[in-house]
C-alpha angles and dihedrals in degrees: 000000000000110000114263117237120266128201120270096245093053087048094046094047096046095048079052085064103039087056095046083059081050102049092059096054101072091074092037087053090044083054104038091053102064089074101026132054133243097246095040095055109049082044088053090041102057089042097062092042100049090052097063095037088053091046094053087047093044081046090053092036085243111133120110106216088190100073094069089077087050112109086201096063093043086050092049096048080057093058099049093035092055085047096056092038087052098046096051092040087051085037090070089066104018118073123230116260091042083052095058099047087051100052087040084066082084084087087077110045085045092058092053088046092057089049104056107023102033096036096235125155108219099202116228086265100065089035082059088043089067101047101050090040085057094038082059092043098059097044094049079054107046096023119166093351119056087188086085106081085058089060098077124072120269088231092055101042084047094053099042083049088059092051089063093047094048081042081060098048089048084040084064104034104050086047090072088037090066099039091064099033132020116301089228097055097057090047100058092044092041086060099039088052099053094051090055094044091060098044086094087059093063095088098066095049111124090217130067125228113263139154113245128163090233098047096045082052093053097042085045091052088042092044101044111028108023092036116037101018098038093041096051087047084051103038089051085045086063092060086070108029132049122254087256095046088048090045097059089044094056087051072080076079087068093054096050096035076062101049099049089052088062079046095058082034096238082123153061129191114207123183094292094050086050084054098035084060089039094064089032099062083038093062095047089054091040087061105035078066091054099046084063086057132079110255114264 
């Protein structure tokens, strides 16, 4: 069953929320992988959350067996299996915040995506959106001192800044899954085949698999919040915006990555950060407007 349309303002609102779980995760992660591996973890995560997501589709009678003999679902869990495994493996040495402005470049290489390959015609204003989204977004990140984007390893940022270009190529992708099949279903196999894409990984990660308390509490909150709930609110968002639209609302993780990081006091914002946040939440509302227009 193909996912039925939903109006912009719920979808907006949904892929908001989506972000906000997101959001969280960056610091979660930080902490969880000091006692679990890369590799271990996104395995974990999508574990756990695909077996939530599987069991709420089995309960609803809504899981598609026949998707898992579709190349293109097993195209799209890699995707968003190597993102994931390139964003924790670039994590160990990135912080945080600098972590979640890389992977959000995945705004830009989307919109050129849906360009070329779906045939959409993003409008000047959206085109505007995302600069102005990005221009905020780097300011909230480097703030008063430009020497910052120096401070992380070329290797991490390298590899954080691949995960949003393999998130651009699954954003788009999995636009087009849930267009054709519901939106539930491709979700749950996505997950469950992520996780079994990345088992072979598991033997070059640096770290070995143990059970620790900290690390159980940071796989759970990845498993169950920023997976299977986050990734339902997002998945159903993308019934009523376009990839691109959806891209530059999810840069909002970036705001409140940053924000939980003052919180946990890992963090300062000076005056450029202030106006770095002040253009990014004008660019997702900016947007959320224009997702309730025609394109132009």
């Amino acid at each position: 069953m193909a996912g039925q349309p939903v109006r912009p303002g719920a979808a907006v609102a949904a892929t908001l929320l989506a972000a906000t779980l997101w959001g969280t995760s960056f610091s979660v992660n930080d902490a969880g992988l000091a006692y679990v591996g890369p590799a271990a973890f996104v395995v974990l995560r999508f574990a756990v959350g695909g077996a939530l997501v599987v069991a709420v589709g089995a309960a609803l009678g809504r899981l598609d067996l026949k998707l898992l003999r579709s190349p293109f679902i097993w195209a799209l869990a890699l995707a968003n299996a190597v993102g994931f495994l390139m964003q924790y493996a670039g994590q160990t040495v990135t912080p945080p915040a600098r972590t979640s402005l890389f992977v959000n470049t995945s705004a830009f290489a989307v919109a050129l995506l849906e360009r070329f390959v779906l045939r959409h015609h993003l409008g000047w204003r959206r085109v505007l959106a995302i600069l102005v989204g990005f221009a905020g977004a780097a300011l909230l990140v480097v703030g008063e001192d430009p020497s910052k984007l120096s401070g992380g390893r070329l290797a991490g940022d390298a590899l954080v800044l691949g995960a949003g270009l393999s998130w651009s190529v699954y954003l788009v992708m999995n636009s087009r899954a849930v267009e054709r099949h519901d939106p539930l279903s491709v979700t749950a196999w996505t997950f469950v085949l992520s996780s079994v894409l990345l088992l072979p990984a598991l033997a070059f990660d640096p770290t070995p698999l143990r059970f620790t308390w900290p690390g159980a509490a940071a796989v759970l909150y990845a498993g169950v919040v920023t997976t299977a709930l986050a990734y339902g609110l997002w998945t159903f968002g993308l019934r009523g915006v376009s990839p691109s639209a959806s891209a530059l609302l999810q840069l909002w993780e970036i705001l409140v990555a940053s924000v939980v990081s003052l919180a946990l006091a890992r963090e300062s914002f000076g005056p450029v950060e202030l106006a770095g946040a002040a253009l990014l939440v004008g660019a997702v509302v900016g947007m959320s407007l224009l997702t309730s227009r025609p394109q132009a």
